[in-house]
N, CA, C and O atoms as a Maestro MAE file, in Angstrom:
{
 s_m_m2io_version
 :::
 2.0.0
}

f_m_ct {
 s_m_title
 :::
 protein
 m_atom[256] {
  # First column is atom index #
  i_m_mmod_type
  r_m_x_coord
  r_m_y_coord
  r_m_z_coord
  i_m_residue_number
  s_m_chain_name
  s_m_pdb_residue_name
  s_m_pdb_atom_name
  i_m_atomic_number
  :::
  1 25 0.819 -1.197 0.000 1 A "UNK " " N  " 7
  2 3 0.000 0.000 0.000 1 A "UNK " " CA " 6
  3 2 0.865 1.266 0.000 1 A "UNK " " C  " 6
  4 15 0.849 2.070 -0.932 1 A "UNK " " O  " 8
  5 25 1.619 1.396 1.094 2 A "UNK " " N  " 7
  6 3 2.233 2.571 1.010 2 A "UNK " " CA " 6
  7 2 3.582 2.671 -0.175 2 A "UNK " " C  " 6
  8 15 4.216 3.654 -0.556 2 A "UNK " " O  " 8
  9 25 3.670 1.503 -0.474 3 A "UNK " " N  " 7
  10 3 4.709 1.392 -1.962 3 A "UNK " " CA " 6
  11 2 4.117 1.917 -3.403 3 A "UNK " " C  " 6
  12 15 4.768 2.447 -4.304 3 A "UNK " " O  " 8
  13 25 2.793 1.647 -3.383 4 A "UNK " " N  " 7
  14 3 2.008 2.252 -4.457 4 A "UNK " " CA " 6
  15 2 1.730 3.904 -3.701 4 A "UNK " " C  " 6
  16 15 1.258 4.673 -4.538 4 A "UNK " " O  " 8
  17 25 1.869 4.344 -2.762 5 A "UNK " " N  " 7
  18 3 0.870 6.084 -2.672 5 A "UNK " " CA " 6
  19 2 2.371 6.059 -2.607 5 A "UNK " " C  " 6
  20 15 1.952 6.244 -1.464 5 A "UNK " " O  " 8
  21 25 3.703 6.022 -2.642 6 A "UNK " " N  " 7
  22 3 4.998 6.433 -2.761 6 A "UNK " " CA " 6
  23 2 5.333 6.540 -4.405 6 A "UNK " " C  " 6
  24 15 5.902 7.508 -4.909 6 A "UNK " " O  " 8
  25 25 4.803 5.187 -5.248 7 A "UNK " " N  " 7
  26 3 4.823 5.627 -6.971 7 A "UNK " " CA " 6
  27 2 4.166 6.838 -6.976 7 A "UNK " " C  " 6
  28 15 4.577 7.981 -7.175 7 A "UNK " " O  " 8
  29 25 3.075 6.393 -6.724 8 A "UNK " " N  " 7
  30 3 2.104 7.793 -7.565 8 A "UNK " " CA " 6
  31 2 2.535 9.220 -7.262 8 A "UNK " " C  " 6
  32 15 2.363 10.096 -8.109 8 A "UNK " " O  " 8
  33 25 3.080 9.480 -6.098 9 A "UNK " " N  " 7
  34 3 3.909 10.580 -5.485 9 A "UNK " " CA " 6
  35 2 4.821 10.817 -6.398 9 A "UNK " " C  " 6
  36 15 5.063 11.981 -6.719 9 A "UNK " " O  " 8
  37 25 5.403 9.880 -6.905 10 A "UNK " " N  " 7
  38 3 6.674 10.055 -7.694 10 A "UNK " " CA " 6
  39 2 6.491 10.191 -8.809 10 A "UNK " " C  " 6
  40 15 7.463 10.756 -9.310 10 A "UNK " " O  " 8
  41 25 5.517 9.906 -9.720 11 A "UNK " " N  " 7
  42 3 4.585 10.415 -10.633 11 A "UNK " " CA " 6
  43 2 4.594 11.846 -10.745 11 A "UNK " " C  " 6
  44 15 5.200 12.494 -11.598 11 A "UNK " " O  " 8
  45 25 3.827 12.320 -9.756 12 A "UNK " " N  " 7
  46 3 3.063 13.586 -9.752 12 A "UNK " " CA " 6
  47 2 4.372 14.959 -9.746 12 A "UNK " " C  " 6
  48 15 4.360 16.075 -10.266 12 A "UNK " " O  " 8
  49 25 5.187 14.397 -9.089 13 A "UNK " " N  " 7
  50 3 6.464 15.569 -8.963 13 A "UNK " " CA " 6
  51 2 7.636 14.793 -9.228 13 A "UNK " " C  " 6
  52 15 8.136 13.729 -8.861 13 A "UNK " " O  " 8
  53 25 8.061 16.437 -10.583 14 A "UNK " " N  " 7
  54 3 9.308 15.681 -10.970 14 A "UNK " " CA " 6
  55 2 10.430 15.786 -10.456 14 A "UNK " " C  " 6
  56 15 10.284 16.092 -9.273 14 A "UNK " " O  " 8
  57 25 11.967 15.649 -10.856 15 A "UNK " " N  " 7
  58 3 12.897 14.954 -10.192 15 A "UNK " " CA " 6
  59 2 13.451 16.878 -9.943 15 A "UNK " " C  " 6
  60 15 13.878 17.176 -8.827 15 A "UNK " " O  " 8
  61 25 13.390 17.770 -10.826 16 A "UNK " " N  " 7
  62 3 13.529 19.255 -11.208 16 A "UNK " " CA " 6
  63 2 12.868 19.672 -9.745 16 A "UNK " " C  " 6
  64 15 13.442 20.189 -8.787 16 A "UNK " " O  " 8
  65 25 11.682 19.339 -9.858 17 A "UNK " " N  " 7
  66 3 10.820 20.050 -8.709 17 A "UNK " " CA " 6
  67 2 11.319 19.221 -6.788 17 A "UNK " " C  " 6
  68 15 11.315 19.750 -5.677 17 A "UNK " " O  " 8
  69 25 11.510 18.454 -7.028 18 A "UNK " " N  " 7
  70 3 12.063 17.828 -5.889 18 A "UNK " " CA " 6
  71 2 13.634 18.593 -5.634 18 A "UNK " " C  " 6
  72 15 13.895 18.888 -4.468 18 A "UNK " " O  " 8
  73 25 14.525 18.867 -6.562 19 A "UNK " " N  " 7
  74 3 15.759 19.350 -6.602 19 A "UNK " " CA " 6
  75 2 15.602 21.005 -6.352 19 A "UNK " " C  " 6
  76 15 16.470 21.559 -5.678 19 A "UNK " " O  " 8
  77 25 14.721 21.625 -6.786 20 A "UNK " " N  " 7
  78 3 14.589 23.061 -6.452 20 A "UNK " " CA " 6
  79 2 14.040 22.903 -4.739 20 A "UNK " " C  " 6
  80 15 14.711 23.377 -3.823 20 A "UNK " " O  " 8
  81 25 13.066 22.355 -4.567 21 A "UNK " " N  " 7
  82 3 12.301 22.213 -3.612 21 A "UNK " " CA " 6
  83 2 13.414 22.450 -2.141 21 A "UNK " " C  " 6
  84 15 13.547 23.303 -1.264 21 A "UNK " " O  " 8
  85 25 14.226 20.804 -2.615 22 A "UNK " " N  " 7
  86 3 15.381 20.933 -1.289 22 A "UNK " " CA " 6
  87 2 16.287 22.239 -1.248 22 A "UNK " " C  " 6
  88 15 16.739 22.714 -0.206 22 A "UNK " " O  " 8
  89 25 16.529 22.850 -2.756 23 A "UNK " " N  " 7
  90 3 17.629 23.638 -2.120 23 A "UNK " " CA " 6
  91 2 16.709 25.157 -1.952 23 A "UNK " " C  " 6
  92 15 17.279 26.239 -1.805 23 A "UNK " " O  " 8
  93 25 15.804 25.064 -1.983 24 A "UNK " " N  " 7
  94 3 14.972 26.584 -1.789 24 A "UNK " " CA " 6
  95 2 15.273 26.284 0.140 24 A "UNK " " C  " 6
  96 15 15.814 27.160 0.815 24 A "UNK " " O  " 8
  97 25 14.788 24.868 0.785 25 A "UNK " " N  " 7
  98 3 14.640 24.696 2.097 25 A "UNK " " CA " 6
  99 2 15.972 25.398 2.668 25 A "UNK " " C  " 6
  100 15 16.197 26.362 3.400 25 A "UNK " " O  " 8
  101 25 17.072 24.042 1.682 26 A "UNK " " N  " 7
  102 3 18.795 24.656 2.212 26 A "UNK " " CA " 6
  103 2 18.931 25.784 2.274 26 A "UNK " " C  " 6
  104 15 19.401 26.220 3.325 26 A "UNK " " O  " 8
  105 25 18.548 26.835 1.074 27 A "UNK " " N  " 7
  106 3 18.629 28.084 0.993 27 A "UNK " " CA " 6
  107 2 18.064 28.958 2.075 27 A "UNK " " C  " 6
  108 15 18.833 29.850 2.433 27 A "UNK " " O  " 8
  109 25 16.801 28.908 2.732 28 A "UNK " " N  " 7
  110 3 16.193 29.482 3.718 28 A "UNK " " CA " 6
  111 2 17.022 29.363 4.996 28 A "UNK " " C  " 6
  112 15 17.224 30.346 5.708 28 A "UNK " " O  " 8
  113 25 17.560 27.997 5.314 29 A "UNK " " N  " 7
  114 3 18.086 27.714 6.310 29 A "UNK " " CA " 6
  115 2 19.276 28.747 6.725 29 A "UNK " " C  " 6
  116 15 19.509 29.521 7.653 29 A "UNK " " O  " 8
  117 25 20.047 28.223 5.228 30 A "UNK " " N  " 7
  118 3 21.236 28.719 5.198 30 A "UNK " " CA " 6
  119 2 21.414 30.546 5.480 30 A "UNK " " C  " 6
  120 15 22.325 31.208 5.979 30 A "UNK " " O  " 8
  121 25 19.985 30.943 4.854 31 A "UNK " " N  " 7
  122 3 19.746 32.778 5.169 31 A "UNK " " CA " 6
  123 2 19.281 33.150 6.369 31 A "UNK " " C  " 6
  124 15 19.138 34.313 6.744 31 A "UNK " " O  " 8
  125 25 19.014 32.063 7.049 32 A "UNK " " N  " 7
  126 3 18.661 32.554 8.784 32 A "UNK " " CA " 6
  127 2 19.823 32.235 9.398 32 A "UNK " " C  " 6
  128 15 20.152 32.924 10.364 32 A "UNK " " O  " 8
  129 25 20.718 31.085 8.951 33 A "UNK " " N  " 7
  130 3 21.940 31.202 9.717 33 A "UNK " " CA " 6
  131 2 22.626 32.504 9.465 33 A "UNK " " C  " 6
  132 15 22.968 33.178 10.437 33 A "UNK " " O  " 8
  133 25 22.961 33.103 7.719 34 A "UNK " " N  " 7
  134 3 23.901 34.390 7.501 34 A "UNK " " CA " 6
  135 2 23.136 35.805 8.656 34 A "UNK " " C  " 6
  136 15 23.528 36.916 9.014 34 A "UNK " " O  " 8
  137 25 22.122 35.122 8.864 35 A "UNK " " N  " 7
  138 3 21.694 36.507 9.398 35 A "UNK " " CA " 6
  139 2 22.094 36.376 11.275 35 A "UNK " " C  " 6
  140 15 21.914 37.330 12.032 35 A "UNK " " O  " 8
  141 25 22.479 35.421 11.602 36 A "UNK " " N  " 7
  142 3 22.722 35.156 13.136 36 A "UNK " " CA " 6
  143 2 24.355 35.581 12.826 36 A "UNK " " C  " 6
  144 15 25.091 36.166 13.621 36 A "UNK " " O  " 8
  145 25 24.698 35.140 11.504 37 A "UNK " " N  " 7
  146 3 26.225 35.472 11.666 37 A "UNK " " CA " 6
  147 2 27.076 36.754 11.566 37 A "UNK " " C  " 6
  148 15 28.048 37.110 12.232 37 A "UNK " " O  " 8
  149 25 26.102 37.648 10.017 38 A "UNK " " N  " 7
  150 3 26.339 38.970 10.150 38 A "UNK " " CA " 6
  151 2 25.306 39.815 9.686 38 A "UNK " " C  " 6
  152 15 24.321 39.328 9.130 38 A "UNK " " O  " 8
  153 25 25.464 41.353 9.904 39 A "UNK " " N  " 7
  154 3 24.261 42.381 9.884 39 A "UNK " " CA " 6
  155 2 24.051 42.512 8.269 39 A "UNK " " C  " 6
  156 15 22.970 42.911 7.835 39 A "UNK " " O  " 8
  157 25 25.070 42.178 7.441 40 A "UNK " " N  " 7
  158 3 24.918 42.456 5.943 40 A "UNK " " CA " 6
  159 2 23.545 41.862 5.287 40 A "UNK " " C  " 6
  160 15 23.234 40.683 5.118 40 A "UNK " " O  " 8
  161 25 22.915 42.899 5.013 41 A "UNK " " N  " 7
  162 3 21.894 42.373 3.552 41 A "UNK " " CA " 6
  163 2 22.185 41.641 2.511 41 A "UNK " " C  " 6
  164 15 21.555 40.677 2.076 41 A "UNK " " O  " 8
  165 25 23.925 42.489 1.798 42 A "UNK " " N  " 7
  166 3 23.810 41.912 0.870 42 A "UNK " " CA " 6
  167 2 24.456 40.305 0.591 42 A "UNK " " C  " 6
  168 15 24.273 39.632 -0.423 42 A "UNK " " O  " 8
  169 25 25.212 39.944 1.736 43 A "UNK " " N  " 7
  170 3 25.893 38.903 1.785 43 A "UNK " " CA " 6
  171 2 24.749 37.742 2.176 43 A "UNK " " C  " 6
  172 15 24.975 36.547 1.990 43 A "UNK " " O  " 8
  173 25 23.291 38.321 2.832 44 A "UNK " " N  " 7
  174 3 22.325 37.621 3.685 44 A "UNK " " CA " 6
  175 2 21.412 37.121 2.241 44 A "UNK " " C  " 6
  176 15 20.827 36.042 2.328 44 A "UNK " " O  " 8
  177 25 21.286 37.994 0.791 45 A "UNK " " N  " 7
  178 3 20.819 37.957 0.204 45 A "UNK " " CA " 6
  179 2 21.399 37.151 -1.030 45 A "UNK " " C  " 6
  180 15 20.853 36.514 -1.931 45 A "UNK " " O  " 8
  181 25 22.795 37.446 -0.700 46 A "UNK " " N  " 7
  182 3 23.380 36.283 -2.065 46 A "UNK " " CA " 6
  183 2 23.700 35.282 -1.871 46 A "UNK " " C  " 6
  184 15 24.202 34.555 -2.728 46 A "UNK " " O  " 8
  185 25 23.434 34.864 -0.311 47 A "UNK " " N  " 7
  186 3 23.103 33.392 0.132 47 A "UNK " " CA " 6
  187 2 22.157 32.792 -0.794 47 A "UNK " " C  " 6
  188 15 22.319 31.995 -1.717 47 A "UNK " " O  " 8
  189 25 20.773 33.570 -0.157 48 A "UNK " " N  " 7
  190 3 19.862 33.053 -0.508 48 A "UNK " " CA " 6
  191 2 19.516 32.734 -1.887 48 A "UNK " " C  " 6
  192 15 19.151 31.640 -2.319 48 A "UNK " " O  " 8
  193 25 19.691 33.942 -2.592 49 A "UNK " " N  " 7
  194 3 19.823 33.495 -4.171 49 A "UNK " " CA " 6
  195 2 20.423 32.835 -4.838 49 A "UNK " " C  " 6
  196 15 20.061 32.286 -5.878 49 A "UNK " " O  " 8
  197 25 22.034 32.787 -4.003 50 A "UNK " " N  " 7
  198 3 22.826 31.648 -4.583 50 A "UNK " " CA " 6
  199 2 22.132 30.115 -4.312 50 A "UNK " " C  " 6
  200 15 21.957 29.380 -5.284 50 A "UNK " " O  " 8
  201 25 21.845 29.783 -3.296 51 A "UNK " " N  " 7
  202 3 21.464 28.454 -2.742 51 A "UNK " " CA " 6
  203 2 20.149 28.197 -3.340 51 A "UNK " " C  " 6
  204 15 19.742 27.140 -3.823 51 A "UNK " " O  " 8
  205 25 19.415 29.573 -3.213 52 A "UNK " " N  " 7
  206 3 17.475 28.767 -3.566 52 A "UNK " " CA " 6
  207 2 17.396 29.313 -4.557 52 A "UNK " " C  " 6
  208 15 16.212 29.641 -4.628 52 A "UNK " " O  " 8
  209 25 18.217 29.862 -5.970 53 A "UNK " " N  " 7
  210 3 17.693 29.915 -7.054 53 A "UNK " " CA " 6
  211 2 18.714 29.551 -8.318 53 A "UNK " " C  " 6
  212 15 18.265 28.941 -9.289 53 A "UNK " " O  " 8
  213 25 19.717 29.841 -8.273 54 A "UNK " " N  " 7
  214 3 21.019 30.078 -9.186 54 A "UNK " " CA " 6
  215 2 21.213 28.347 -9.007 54 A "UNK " " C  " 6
  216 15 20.770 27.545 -9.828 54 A "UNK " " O  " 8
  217 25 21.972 27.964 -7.756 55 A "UNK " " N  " 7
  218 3 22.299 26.433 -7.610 55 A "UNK " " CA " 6
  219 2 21.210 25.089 -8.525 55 A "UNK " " C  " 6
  220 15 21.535 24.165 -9.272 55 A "UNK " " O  " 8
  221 25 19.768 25.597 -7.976 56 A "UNK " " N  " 7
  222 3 19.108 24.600 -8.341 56 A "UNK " " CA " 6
  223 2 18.503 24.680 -9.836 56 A "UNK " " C  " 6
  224 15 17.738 23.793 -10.213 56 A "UNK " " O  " 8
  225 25 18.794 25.570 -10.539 57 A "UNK " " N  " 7
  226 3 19.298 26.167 -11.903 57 A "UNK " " CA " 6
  227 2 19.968 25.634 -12.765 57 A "UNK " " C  " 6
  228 15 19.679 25.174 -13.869 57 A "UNK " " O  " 8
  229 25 21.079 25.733 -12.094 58 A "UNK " " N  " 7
  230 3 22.401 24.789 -12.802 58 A "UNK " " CA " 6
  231 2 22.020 23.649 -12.216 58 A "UNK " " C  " 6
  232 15 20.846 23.825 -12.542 58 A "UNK " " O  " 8
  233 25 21.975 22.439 -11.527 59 A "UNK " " N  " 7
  234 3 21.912 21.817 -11.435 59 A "UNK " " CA " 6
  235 2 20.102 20.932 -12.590 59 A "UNK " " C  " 6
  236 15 20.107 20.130 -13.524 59 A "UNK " " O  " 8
  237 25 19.405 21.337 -12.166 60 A "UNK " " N  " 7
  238 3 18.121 20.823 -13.325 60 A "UNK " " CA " 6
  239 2 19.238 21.026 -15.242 60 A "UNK " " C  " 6
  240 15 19.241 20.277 -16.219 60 A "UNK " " O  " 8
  241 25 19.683 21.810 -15.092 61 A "UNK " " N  " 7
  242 3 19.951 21.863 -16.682 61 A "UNK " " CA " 6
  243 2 20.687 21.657 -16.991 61 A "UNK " " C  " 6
  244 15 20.803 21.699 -18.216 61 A "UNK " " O  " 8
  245 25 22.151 21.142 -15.949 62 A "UNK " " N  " 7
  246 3 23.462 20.266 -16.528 62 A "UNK " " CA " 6
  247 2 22.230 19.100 -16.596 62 A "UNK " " C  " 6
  248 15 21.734 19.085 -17.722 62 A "UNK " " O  " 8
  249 25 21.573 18.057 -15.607 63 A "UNK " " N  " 7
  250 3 20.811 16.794 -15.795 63 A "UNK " " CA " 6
  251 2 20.111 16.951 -17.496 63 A "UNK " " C  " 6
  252 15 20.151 16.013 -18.293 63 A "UNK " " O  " 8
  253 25 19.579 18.123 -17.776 64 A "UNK " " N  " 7
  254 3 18.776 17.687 -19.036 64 A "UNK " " CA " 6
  255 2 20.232 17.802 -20.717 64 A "UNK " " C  " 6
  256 15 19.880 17.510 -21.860 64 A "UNK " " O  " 8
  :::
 }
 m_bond[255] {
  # First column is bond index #
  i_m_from
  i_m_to
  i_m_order
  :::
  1 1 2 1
  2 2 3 1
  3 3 4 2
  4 3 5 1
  5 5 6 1
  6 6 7 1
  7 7 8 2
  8 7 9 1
  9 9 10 1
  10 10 11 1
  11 11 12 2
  12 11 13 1
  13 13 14 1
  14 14 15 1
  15 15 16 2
  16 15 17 1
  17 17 18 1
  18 18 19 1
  19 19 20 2
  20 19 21 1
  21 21 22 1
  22 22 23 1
  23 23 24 2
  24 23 25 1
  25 25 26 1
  26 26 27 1
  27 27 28 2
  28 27 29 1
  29 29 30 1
  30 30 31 1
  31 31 32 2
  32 31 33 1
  33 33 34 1
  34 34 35 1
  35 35 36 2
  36 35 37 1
  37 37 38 1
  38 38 39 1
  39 39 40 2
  40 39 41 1
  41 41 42 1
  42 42 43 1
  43 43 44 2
  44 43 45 1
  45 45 46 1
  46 46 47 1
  47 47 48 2
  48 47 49 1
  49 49 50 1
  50 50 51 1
  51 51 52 2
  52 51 53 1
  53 53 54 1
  54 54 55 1
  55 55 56 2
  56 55 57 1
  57 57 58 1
  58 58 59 1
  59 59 60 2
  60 59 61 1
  61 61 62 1
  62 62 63 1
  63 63 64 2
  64 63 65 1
  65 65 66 1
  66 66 67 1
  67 67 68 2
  68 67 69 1
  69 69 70 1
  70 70 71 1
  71 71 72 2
  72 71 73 1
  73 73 74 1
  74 74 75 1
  75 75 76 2
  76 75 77 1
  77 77 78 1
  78 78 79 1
  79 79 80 2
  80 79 81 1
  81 81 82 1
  82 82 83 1
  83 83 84 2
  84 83 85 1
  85 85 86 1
  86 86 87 1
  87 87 88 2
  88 87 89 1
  89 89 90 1
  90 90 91 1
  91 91 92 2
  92 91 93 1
  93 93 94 1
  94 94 95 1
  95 95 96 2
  96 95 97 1
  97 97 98 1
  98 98 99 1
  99 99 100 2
  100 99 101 1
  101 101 102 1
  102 102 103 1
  103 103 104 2
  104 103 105 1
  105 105 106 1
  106 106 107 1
  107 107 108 2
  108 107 109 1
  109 109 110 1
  110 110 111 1
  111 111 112 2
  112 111 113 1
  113 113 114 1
  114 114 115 1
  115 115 116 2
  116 115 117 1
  117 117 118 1
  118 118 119 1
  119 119 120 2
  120 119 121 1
  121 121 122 1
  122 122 123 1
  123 123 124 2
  124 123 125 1
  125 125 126 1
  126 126 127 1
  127 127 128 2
  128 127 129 1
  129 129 130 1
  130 130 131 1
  131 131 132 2
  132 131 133 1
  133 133 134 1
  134 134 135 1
  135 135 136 2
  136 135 137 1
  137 137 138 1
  138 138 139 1
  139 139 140 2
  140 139 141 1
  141 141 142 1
  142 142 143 1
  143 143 144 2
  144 143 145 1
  145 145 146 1
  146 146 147 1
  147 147 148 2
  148 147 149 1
  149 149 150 1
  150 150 151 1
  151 151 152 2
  152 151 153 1
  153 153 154 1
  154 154 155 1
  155 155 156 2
  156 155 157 1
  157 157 158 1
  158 158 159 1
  159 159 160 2
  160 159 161 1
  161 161 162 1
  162 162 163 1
  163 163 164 2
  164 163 165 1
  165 165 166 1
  166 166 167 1
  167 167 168 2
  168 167 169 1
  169 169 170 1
  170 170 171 1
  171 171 172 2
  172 171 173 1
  173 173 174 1
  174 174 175 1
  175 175 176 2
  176 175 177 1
  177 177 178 1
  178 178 179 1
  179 179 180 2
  180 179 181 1
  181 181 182 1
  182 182 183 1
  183 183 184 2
  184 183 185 1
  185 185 186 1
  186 186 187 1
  187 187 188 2
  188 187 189 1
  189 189 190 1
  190 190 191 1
  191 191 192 2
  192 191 193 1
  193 193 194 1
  194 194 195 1
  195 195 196 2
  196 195 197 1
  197 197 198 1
  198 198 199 1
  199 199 200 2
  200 199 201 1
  201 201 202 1
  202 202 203 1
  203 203 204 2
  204 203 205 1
  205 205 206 1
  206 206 207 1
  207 207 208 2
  208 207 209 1
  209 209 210 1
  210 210 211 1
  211 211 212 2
  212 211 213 1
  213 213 214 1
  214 214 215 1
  215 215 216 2
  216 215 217 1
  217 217 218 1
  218 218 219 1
  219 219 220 2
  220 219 221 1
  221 221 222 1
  222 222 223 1
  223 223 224 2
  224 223 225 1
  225 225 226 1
  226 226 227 1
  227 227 228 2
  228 227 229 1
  229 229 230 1
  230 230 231 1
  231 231 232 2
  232 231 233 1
  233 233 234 1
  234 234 235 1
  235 235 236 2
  236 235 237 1
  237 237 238 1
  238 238 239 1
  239 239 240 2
  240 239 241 1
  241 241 242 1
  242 242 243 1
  243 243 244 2
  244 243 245 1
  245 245 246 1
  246 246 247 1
  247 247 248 2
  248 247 249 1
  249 249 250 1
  250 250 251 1
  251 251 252 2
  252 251 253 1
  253 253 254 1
  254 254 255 1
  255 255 256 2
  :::
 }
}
């Protein structure tokens, strides 16, 4: 039972959307840590973009 609602899961979302998904999380994480570490915006901000948008970017389109 739960081997079949685990296919169909895997069905429904692809391997792209699972790969953005984690590093948007990493990315969040990673921008609440820069912000415990220093007062900078812009270093707090190119975390985040680096990790939850740019990374999972390159990564979906080296795979295709």
């Amino acid at each position: 039972m739960i081997e079949r609602v685990s296919k169909r899961l895997n069905d429904f979302v692809s391997t792209d959307a699972k790969v953005t998904f984690l590093f948007v999380i990493l990315g969040l994480a990673l921008w609440l840590g820069a912000q415990l570490i220093t007062d900078s915006r812009q270093i707090q901000l190119i975390v985040l973009f680096t990790v939850g948008i740019i990374i999972p970017t390159l990564i979906n389109e080296l795979r295709e």
